[in-house]
Structure formats: structure tokens, C-alpha cells
C-alpha positions, 0 to 999 in steps of 0.5 A, a space after each residue: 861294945 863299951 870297950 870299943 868305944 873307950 878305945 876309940 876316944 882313947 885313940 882320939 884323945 891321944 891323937 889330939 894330944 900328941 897333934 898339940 905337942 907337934 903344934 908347939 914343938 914347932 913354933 918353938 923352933 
């Protein structure tokens, strides 16, 4: 149960993470 959790805020954070890298990747264009 912990583990399932964990994974779903890992996912999310991820998720997140790689949104924001998209974000400035493509006002820096």
C-alpha cells in the first residue's frame, strides 16, 4: 500500500518535473 503510493507521487512529481523542462525548453527557442 505505501509502496503504491510512493510510486504514484514519484509519477506525479516526475510528470511535473519533466512538464516544467518542456515549459523552458520552448520559451528558450
Amino acid at each position: 500500500m505505501i509502496a503504491s503510493i510512493l510510486t504514484f507521487i514519484g509519477g506525479m512529481a516526475a510528470g511535473f518535473i519533466l512538464c516544467m523542462f518542456l515549459v523552458a525548453m520552448s520559451k528558450q527557442d
